[in-house]
N, C-alpha and C positions, 0 to 999 in steps of 0.2 A: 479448440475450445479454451478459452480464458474467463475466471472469475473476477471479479471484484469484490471488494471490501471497502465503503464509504470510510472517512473520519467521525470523529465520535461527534454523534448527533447528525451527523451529513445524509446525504441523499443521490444515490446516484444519479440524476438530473443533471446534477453537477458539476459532472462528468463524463456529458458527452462528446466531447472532444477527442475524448482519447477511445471512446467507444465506437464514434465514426472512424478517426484511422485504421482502427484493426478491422472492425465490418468492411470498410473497403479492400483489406487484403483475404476478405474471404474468413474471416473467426470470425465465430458464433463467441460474443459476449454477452454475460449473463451477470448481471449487477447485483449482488444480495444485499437485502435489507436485515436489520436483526431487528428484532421483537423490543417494544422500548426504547428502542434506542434511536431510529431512526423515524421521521414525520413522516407523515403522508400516506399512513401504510393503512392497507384494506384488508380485513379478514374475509375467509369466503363466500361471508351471506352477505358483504359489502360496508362491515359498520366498521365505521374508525375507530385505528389503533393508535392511542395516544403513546408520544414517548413519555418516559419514569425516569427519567435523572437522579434518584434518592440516590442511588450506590454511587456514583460518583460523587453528586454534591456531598455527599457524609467524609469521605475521604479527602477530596481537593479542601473542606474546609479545615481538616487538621493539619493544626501547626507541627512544623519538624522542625527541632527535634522535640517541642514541651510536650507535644501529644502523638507524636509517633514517630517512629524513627524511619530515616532514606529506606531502610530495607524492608523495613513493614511493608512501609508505602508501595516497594516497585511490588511486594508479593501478594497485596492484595490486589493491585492494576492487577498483575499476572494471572489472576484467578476469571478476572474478567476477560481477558482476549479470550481466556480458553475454554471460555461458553461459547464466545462469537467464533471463535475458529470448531465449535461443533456445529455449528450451524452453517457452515461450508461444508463440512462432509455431510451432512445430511444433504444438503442440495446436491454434491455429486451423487450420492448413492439413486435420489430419485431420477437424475438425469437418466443413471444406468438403466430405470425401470419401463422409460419413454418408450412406447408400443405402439402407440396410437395417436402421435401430433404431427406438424408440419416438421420436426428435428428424427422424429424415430428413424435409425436405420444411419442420419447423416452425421452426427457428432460423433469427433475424432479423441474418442475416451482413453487412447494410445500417448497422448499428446496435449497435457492440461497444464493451464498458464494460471497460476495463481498471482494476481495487485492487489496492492489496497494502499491508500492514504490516509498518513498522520496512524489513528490506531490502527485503521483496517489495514497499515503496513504492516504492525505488528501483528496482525491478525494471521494476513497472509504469508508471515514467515511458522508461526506455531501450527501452522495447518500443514507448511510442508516438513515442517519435523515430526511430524506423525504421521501422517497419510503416504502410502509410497505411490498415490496415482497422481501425487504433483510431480510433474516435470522439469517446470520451472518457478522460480520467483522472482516476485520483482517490489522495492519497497520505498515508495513515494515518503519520504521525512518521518519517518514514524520510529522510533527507540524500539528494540528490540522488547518483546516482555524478560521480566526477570530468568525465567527459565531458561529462554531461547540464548539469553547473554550467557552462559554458563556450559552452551553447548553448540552446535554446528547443523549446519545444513547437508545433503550429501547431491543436492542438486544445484544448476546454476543459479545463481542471483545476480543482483544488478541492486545498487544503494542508490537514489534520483535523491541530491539534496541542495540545499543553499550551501552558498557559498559561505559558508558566516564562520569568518577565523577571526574575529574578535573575541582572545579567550580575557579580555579584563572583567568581561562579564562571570559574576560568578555561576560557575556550573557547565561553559561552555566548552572546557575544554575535555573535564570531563565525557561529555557525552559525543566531542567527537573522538576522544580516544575510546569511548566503551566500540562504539559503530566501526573505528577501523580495524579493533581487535577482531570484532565478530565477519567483519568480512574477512580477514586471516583466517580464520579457523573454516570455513566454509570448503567442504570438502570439494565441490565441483568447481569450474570457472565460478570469480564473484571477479564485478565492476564496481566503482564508487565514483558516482557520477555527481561532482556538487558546479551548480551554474550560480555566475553572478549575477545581482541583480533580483535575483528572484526571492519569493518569501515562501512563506509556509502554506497560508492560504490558497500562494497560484499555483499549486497544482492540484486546484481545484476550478473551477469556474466563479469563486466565491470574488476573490481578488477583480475579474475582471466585471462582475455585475455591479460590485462598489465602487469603480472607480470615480474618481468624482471630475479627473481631467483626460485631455488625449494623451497628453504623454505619460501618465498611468494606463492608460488602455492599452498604448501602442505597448509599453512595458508586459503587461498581463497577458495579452494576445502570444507578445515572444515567447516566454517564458511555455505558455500552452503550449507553443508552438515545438517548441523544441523536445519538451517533455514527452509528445506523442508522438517524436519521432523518435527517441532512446527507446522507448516503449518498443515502439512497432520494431526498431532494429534487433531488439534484445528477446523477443517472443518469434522474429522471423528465423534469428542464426538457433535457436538452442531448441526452438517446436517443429520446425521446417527446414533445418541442418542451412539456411541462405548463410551468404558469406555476412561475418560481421562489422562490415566498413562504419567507420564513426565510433567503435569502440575503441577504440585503439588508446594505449596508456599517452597522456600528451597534457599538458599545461600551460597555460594562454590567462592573459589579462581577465576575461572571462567565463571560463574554463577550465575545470581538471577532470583528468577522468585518470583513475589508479585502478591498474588489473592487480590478481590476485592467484 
């Protein structure tokens, strides 16, 4: 069994790519929406749930530092993953109560794969610092929330990011030393998988619906491509004990992957 956690404002739709890889190798994927946050979403007499962007928009619009300082900032994000990472245990717990669907009896509650991109990365990392029925993680470009950066994981994880070592930009290097620290501190096996070439959007299906050429396509497609193969090999070795060929620590023109 593997969750999801969309990026903020995203929709799991968006991501069926990576939800057909694993369906194929036999996981029950189950894509969660949060309340607000994400479109398209039906309550259960059928009437739409509009998303409410105030709490973010009130935030992204303060200035740092005239109207609020970096660390406010990550600690009010912080507050926010960690409604949306309640809203993952509440969907495992009602999985637990399944008695009467086409799943009762067959999901492997022994063996639960927690993703999510951009936030629902972050999402999917503060749900397995709480919860011990995570097994694994896994976290498609998403910056740890404030809390999580300050502490550890005790299960495996896997970092799926770009390649972007252009630290002239300000803030970039930062955030990729915040990310290689927290993979240090991660008590189980951690990967840090950053691909060239790829952006932030493609690992989602967002990148390859806009593309506006082929060789944006052909680009967008890869990038899919490869992202649900780390995926599928990093939930097959650590939920299914498979061997983990492709993880291997190595660095190439297009390429790095750092064990941990």
């Amino acid at each position: 069994l593997v969750l999801f956690s969309p990026a903020l404002g995203g929709h799991s739709s968006l991501y069926t790519a990576f939800a057909e890889r694993l369906a194929a190798r036999a996981y029950v994927v189950l894509g969660v929406h949060h309340k607000y946050e994400s479109p398209y979403l039906l309550d259960a007499a059928g009437r739409l749930i509009s998303p409410d962007h105030r709490y973010w928009d009130s935030i992204q619009s303060l200035k740092i530092p005239d109207q609020i300082s970096a660390e406010q900032y990550r600690q009010l994000r912080g507050e926010r993953i960690a409604v949306y990472a309640q809203d993952l245990r509440f969907c495992l717990d009602r999985l637990a109560m399944l008695d009467d669907s086409l799943f009762a009896g067959r999901l492997d509650l022994d063996h639960i794969g927690i993703f999510g991109h951009s936030l629902g990365g972050a999402v999917a990392i503060d749900l397995c610092r709480l919860d011990p029925r995570c097994a694994a993680c896994l976290n498609m470009d998403g910056t740890p929330s404030y809390h999580a950066l300050s502490d550890s994981l005790a299960v495996p994880f896997l970092f799926l990011e770009e390649m972007e070592l252009d630290f002239t930009q300000p803030g970039k290097q930062i955030v990729y030393e915040r990310r290689e620290g927290f993979c240090r501190r991660v008590q189980g096996k951690a990967y840090r998988v950053l691909l060239d070439r790829a952006e932030h959007d493609g690992f989602s299906e967002e990148r390859l619906l806009l593309a506006d050429d082929r060789e944006e396509q052909t680009a967008a497609r890869r990038q899919l491509a490869h992202s649900a193969g780390f995926v599928q090999t990093f939930f097959d070795r650590h939920l299914r004990g498979l061997p983990a060929e492709g993880l291997e620590a190595r660095e190439t023109d297009s390429l790095i992957i750092q064990t941990f």
